[in-house]
C-alpha positions in Angstrom: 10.9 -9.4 -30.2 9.5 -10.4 -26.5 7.2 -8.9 -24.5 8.5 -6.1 -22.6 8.0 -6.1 -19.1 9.2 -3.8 -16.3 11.5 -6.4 -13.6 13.1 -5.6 -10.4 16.5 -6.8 -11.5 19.7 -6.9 -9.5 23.3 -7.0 -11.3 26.3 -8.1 -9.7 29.4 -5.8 -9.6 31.9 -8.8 -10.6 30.0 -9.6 -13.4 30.5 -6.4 -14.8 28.1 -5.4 -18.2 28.0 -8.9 -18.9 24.2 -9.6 -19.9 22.8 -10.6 -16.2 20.2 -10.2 -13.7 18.8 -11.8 -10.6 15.0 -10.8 -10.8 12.6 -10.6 -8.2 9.1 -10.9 -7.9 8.1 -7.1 -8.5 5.6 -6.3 -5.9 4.4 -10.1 -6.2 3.6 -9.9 -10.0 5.5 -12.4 -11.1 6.4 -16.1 -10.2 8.9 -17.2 -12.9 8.4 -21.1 -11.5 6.5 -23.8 -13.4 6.0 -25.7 -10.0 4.8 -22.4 -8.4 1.1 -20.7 -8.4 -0.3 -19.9 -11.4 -1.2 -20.4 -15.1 2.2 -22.2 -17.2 0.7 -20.3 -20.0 1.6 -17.2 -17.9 4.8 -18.4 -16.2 6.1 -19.1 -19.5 5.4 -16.1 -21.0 6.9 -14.4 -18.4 10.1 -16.7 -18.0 10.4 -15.4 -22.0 9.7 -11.7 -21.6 12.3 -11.8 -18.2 15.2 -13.6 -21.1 13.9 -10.8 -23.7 15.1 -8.0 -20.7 18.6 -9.7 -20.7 18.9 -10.1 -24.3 16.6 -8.9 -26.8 15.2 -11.6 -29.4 17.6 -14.4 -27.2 16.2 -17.3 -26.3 16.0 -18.5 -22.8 17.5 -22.5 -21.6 16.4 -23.2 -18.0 16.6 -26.9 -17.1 14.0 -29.4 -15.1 15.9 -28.7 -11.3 16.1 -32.0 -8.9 18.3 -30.1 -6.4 21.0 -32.5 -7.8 24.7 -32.0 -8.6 24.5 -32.2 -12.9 25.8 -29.6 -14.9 24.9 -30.0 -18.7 25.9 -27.6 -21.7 24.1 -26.0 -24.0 24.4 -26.0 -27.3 20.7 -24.7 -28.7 17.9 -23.9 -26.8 14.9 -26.3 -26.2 11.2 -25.5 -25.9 10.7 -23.8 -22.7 8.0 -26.0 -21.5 6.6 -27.3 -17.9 7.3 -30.9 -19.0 10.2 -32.0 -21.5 13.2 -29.8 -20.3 16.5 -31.5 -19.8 16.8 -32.2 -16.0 19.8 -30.6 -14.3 20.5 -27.9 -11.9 23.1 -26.1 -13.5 23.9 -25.0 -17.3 26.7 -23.6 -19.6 27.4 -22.1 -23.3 29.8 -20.5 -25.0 27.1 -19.9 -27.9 25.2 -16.1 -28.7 21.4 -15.9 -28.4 20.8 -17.9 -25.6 20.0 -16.8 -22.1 21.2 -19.6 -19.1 18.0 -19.6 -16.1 17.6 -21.1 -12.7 14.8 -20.7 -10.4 15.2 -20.3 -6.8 12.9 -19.7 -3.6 15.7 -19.6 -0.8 18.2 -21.7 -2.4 21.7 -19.6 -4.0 21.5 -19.0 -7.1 25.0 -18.4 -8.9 25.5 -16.8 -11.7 29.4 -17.7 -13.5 31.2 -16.4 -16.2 34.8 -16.5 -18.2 34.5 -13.0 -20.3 37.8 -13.8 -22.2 36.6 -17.5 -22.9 32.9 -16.6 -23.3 32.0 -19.1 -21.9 28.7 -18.7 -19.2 27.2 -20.7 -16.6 24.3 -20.6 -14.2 23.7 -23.2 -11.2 20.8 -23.7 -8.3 22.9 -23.9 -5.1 20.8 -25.2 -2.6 22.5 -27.1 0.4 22.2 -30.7 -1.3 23.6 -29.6 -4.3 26.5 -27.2 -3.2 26.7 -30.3 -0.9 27.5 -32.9 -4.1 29.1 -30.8 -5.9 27.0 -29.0 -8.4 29.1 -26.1 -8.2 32.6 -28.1 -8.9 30.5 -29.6 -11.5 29.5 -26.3 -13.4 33.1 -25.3 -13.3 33.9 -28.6 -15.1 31.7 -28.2 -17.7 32.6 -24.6 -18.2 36.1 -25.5 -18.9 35.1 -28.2 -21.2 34.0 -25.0 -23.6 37.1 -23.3 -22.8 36.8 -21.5 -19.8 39.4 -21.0 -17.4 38.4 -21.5 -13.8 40.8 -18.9 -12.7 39.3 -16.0 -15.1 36.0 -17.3 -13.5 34.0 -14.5 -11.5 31.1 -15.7 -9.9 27.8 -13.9 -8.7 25.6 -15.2 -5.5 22.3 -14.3 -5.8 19.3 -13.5 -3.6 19.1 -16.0 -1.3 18.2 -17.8 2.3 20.8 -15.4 4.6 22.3 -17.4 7.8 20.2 -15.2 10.7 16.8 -17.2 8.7 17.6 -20.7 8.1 17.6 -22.6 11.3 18.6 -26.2 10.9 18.5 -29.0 13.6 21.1 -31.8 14.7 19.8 -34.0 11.6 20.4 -31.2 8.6 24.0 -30.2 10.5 24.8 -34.3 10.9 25.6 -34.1 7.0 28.4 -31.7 7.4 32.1 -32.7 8.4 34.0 -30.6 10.9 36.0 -28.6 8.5 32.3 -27.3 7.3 31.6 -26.5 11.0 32.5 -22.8 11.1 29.4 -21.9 8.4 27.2 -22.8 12.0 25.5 -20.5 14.4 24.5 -21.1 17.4 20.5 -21.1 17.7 18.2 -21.0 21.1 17.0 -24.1 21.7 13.2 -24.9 20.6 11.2 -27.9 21.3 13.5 -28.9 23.7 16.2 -29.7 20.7 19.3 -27.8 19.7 19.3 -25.2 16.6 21.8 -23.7 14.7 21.7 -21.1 11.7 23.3 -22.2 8.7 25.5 -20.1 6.5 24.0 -21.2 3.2 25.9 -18.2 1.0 29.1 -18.4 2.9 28.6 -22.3 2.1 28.5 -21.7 -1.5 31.2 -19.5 -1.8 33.2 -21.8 0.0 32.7 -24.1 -2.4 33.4 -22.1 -5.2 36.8 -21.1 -3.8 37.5 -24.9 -3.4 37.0 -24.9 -6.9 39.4 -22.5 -7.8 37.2 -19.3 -8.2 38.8 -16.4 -6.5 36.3 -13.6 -8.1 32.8 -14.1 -5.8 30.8 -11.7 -5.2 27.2 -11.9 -3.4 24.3 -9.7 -3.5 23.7 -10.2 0.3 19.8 -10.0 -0.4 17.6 -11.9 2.3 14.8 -13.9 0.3 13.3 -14.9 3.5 12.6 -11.4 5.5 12.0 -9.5 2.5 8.8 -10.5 1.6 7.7 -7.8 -0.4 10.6 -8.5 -3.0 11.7 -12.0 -2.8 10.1 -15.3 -3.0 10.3 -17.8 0.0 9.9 -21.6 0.4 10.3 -21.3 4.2 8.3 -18.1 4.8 5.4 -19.7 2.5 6.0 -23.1 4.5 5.9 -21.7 7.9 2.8 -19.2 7.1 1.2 -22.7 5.8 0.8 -21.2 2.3 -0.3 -24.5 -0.1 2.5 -23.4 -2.7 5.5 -20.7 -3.2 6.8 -18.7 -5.9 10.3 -18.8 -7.9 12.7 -16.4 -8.8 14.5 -16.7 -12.0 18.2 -15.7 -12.3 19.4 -15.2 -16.5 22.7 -15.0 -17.9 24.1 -14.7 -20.9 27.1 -14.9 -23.1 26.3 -11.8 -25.2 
């Protein structure tokens, strides 16, 4: 049995009692990323104890994340190690005893699920990857193992909201017109045009494109809450060396 810890979890209402949580960094004590501050001895132990609070005993599958668009499934779990992890950005399984993790400092991370199909998937939605397709890609692979993406009820997780992520002409430059409407106008800084990006609004678009009618997001703010969340761009902007991860779990049962 796992070390229990006590997390600042948050479950999503679509997801129902499915075994879930989007976890925080409670009060700063934990950083569940092996990039981020602090001893991978620790982390790991940690990332275990945080899989234990899902699922008692279960063992926990988080991939090597590139911010790119590959979905992989998961058949058994693999040593939960800094180096040596399959390298993805989203994973599925229809199998007991494993708990599905991302990490995430700003970036959305969604949590998916097919209760009749059991059949589970997690995916790191940041902008490049919601941008190629990780997202259509998790679906696919969740139907390979018998999911149906109409069943499919996906969660959005703490993440970047659109009033804190200020983009410039570059970042919006990759986005076609029919993505327009997820910009904000910004003031002006530096002399160059701004905008706020709606990165959750962005990912649920794409999930809908996908066929996923059942989304739900937690609406939670990584970057101005500080004293819950994680934040590459609050740590990048303070000029902090490194930043911390969240870790978002699910599982099939």
């Amino acid at each position: 049995m796992g070390e229990t810890i006590a997390f600042d979890i948050v479950r999503a209402d679509c997801l129902g009692d499915l075994p879930h949580g989007f976890f925080g960094h409670g009060g700063g004590a934990h950083q569940f990323g092996y990039g981020g501050p602090g001893d991978p001895t620790s982390v790991a132990r940690l990332r275990a104890a945080a899989a234990n609070a899902i699922v008692a005993g279960a063992s926990l599958a988080a991939p090597h994340q590139v911010h790119s668009p590959d979905a992989i499934a998961v058949d058994d779990s693999w040593d939960d190690l800094p180096e040596g992890r399959p390298v993805a950005d989203a994973v599925v399984t229809d199998r007991s005893g494993i708990v599905l993790g991302i990490v995430t400092a700003d970036c959305a991370p969604v949590l998916l699920a097919d209760r009749e199909a059991g059949v589970v998937g997690a995916a790191h939605a940041g902008w490049r990857g919601a941008h190629s397709g990780v997202l259509a890609n998790t679906i696919s692979a969740m139907e390979k193992l018998g999911a149906v993406r109409s069943r499919i009820a996906a969660a959005i997780g703490p993440a970047i909201a659109q009033a804190s992520y200020e983009v410039d002409e570059p970042f919006r430059a990759h986005f076609s017109a029919a993505e327009e409407r997820r910009f904000a106008g910004a003031p002006d800084r530096d002399g160059k045009a701004r905008w706020s990006f709606d990165l959750t609004g962005y990912v649920a678009d794409a999930l809908r494109a996908s066929g996923v009618a059942k989304i739900c997001d937690c609406a939670r703010d990584t970057f101005s809450h500080p004293e819950r969340y994680h934040s590459y761009r609050r740590a990048m902007m303070r000029g902090e060396p490194n930043y911390g991860r969240q870790i978002s779990l699910i599982a099939a049962g």
